[in-house]
C-alpha positions in Angstrom: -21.0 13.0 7.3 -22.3 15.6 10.5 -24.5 12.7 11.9 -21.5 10.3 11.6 -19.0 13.0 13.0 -21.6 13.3 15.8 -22.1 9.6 16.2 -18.0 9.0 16.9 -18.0 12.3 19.1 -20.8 10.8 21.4 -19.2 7.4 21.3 -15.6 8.6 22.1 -17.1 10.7 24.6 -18.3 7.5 26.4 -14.7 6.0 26.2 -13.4 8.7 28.5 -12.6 6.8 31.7 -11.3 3.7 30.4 -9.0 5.9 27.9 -7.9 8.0 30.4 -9.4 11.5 29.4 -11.9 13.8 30.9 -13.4 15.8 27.9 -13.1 16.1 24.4 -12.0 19.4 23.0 -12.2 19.2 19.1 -12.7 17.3 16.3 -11.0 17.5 13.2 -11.0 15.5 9.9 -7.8 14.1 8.6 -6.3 13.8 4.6 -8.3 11.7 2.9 -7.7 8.2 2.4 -8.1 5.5 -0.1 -9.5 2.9 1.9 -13.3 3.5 2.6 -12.6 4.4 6.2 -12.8 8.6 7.3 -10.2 9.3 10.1 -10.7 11.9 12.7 -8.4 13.8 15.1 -9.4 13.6 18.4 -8.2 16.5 20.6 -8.6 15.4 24.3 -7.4 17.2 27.5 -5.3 14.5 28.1 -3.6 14.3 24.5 -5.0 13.4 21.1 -6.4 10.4 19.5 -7.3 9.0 15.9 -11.3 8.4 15.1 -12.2 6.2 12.9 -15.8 6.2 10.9 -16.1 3.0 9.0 -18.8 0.5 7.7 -20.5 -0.8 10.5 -20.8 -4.7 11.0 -17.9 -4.9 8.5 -15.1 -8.2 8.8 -13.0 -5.5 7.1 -12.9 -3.6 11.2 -12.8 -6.9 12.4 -9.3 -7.8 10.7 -8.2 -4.3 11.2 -8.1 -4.7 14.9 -6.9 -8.5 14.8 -3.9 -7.1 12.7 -2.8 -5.0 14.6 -2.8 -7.0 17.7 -1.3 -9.4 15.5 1.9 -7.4 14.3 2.1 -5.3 17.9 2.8 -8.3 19.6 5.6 -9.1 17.0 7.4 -6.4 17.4 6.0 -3.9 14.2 5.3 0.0 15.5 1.7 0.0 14.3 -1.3 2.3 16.3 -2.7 -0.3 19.0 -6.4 -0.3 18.8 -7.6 1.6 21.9 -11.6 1.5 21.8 -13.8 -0.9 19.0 -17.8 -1.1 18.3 -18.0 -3.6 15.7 -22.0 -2.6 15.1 -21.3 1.0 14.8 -17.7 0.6 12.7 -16.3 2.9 15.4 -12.6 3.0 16.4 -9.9 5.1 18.2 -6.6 4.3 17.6 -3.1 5.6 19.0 -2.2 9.1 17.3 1.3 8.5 15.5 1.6 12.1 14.6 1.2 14.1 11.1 4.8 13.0 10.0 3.6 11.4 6.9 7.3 10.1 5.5 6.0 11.2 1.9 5.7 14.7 3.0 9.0 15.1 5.4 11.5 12.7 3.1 14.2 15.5 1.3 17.6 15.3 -0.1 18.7 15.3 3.8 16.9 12.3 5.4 16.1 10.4 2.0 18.8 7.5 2.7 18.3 7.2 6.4 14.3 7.2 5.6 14.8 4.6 2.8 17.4 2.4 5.2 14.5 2.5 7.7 11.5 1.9 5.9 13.8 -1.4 4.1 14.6 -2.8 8.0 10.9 -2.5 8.7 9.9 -4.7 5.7 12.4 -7.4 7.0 11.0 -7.1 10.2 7.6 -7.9 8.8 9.3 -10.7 6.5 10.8 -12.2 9.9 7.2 -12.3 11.8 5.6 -15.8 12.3 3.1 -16.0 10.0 -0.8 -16.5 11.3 -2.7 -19.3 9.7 -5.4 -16.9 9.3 -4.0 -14.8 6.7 -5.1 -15.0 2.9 -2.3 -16.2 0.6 -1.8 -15.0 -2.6 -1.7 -17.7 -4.7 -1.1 -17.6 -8.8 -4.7 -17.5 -9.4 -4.8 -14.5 -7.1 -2.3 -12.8 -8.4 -3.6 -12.6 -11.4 -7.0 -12.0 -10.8 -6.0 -8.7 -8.9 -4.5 -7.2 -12.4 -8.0 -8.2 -13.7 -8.6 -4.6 -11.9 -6.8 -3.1 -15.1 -9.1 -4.1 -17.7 -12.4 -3.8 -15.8 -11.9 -0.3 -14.1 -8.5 1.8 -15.6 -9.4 0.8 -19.2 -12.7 -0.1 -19.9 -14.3 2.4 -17.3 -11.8 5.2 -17.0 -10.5 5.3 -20.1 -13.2 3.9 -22.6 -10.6 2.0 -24.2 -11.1 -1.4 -25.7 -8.5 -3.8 -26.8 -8.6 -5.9 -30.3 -8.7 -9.7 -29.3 -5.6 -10.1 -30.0 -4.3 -7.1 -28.0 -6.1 -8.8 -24.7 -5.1 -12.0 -25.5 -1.1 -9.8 -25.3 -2.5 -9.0 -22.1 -4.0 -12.1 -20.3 -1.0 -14.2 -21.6 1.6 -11.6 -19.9 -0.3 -11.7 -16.6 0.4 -15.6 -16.6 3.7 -14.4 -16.9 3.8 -12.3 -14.5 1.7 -14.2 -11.8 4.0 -17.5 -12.5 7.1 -15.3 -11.9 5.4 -13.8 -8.7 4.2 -17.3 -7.2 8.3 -19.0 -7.4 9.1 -15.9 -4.9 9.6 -16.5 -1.3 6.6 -16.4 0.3 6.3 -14.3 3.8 4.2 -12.0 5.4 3.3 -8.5 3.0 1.8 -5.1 4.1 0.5 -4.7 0.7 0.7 -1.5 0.4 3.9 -0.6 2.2 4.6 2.8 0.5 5.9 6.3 1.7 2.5 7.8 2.5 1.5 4.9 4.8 4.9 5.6 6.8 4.9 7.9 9.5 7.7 9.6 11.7 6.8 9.3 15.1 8.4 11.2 17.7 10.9 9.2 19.1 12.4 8.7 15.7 11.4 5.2 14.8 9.3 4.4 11.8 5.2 3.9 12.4 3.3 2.1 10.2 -0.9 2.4 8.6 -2.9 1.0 6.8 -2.0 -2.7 7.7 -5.7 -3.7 7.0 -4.5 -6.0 3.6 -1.9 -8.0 5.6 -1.3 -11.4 3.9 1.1 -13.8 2.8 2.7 -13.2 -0.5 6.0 -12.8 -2.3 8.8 -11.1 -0.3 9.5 -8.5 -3.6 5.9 -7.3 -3.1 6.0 -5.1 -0.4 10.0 -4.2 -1.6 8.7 -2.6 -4.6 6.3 -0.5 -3.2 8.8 1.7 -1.5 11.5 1.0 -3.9 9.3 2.0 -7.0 7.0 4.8 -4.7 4.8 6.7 -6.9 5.7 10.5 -5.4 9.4 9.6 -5.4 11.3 7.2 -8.0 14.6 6.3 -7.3 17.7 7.1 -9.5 19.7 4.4 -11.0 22.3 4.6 -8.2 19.8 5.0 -5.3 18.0 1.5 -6.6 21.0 -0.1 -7.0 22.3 1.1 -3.4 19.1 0.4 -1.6 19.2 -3.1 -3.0 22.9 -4.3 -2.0 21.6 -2.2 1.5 18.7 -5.3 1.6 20.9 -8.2 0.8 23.5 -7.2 3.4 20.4 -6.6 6.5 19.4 -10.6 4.6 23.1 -11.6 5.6 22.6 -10.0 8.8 19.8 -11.6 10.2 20.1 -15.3 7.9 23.8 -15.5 7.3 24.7 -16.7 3.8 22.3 -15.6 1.4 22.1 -17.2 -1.9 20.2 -14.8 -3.8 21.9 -12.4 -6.4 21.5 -8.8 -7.1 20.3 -9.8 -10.6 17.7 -11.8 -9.3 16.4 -9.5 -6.6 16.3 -6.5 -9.4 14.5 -9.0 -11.2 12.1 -10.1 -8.4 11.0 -6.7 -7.9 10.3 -6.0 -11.2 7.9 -8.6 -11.5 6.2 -7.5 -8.4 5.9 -4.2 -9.6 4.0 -5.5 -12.7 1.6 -7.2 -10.6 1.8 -4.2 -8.2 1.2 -1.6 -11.2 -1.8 -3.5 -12.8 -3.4 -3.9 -9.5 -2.8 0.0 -8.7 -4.5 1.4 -12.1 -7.0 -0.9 -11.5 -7.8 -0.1 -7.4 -7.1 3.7 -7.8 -9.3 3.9 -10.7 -12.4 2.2 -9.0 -11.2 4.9 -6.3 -12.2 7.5 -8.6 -15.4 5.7 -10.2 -17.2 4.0 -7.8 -16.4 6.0 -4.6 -15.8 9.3 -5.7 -12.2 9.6 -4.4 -10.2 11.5 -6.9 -7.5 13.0 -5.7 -5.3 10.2 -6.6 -6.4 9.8 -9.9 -2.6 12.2 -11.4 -1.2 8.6 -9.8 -2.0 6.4 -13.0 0.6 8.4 -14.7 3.8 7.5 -13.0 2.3 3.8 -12.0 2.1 3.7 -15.8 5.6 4.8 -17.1 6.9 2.7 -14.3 5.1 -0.1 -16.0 5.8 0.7 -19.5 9.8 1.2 -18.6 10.6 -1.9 -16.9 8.3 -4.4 -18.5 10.4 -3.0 -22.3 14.1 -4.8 -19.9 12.5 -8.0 -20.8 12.0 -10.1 -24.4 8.9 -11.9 -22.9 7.0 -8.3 -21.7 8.3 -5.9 -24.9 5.3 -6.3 -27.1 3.1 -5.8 -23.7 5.3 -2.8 -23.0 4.9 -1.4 -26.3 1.2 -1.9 -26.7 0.8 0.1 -23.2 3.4 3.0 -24.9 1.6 3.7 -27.8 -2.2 2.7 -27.1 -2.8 3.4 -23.0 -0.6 5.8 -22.6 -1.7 8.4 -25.1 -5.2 8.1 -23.6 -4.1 8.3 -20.0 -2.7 11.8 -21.0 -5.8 13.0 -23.0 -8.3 11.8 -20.4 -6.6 13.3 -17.6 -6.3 16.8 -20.1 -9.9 16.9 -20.4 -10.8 15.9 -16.3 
């Protein structure tokens, strides 16, 4: 990591004139992330900047920066893309701050954060679409959840299902990835959840993290603030923040034909697919690239899966086989980390 630290120093360092600095005055790491990228605080003595260490020659940079010219010119608060070397994997980006909206939101700013972070979403929902984007098609959608059974099962928790427990399985992610593909289709974050929000200074909402942007259904990027791992909702907040979208739909469509009922219901099937996908991606966090400190994550993603899926007839033996068989084991093997 010093040779790579000294790598982006020396690099930045060249960036001076055309960025507007003189010298660089520190260099500090920043929390770490899930994605494979290390960020860097760049301390200037004209302001600060955000480094960026990543694989070098990757598409994944590439589509990073194309993203967010992409939603900059449509109107989304992301960090522009200052300075780019594709062969070294080398970026600075605009510094939004350290107001991460997971670590500010309290009892205070929690409805005005939420309000927000829902107007933002329907922002993105509202952008003209690029061609370029991958669409998640059925197939897609369920091969994500495949995640579950390859990492958070069979390699986290050694756990093995009967045949006819995976067959339970397979057949509810067809149900899930059907329900999923009849949304609305429009353009997702992906990952739109408090800890990729941040409070800039001027009050608005700033967004990270944008490097999954695709097309998908609308509930998908909904029910990753609306089911947010560090802070569920009560009854009453989910029900409010709900009616709160449908009346920002009226506002910028006019009529709007879909229902409370189906919008809960939307969601809930986007979380399934969400949920899967997450014990899945954050247990290949933990297994293949050594990034742990998420890992105390599978347990509400888990219960949030569990809880909803047992609402309906065609998901209660799937919600019963994760309550009594995965659940347990989650606990243990987490006891015994």
């Amino acid at each position: 990591m010093t040779e790579m630290k000294d790598d982006l120093l020396n690099w930045a360092s060249l960036q001076s004139s055309n960025l507007g600095f003189n010298t660089i005055v520190s260099l500090q790491p920043l929390r770490e992330q899930a994605s494979l990228r290390n960020y860097f605080r760049i301390e200037t003595d004209k302001g600060t900047k955000i480094g960026v260490i990543s694989e070098p020659r990757s598409k994944q940079n590439k589509l990073f920066k194309t993203h967010s010219n992409f939603l900059l010119e449509n109107g989304i608060s992301v960090p522009a893309v200052e300075a780019y070397d594709y062969e070294k994997g080398l970026m600075i980006l605009e510094d939004f701050g350290d107001k991460v909206l997971q670590l500010e939101i309290n009892s205070e700013n929690r409805e005005s954060f939420y309000k927000n972070a829902i107007k933002e979403i329907q922002k993105i929902q509202l952008c003209n679409t690029s061609t370029n984007l991958s669409i998640l098609s059925r197939d897609k959608l369920q091969e994500q959840m495949q995640l579950f059974d390859e990492w958070f099962l069979r390699g986290f928790l050694n756990l093995v299902f009967s045949d006819g427990e995976q067959k339970l399985v397979v057949d509810s992610w067809k149900i899930i990835s059907a329900e999923c593909s009849h949304q609305d289709y429009v353009l997702c974050h992906f990952d739109f959840e408090l800890r990729n929000l941040m409070l800039k200074e001027d009050g608005d909402i700033g967004i990270l993290d944008f490097q999954d942007l695709c097309i998908g259904p609308y509930a998908l990027d909904l029910v990753s603030i609306m089911k947010d791992i560090e802070n569920p909702l009560s009854k009453i907040e989910f029900g409010e923040y709900l009616e709160f979208y449908l009346n920002e739909l009226q506002c910028s469509y006019g009529e709007v034909k879909l229902s409370m009922e189906s919008l809960e219901r939307d969601i809930d099937f986007a979380g399934f697919q969400r949920q899967f996908r997450i014990l899945g991606t954050l247990s290949r966090l933990h297994l293949r690239d050594k990034k742990s400190f998420r890992l105390f994550d599978l347990i509400q993603t888990l219960k949030f899966l569990i809880e909803d899926s047992l609402k309906y007839d065609e998901l209660k033996a799937l919600s019963e086989l994760l309550k009594e068989k995965v659940e347990p084991r989650l606990e243990k093997t987490l006891r015994y980390l």
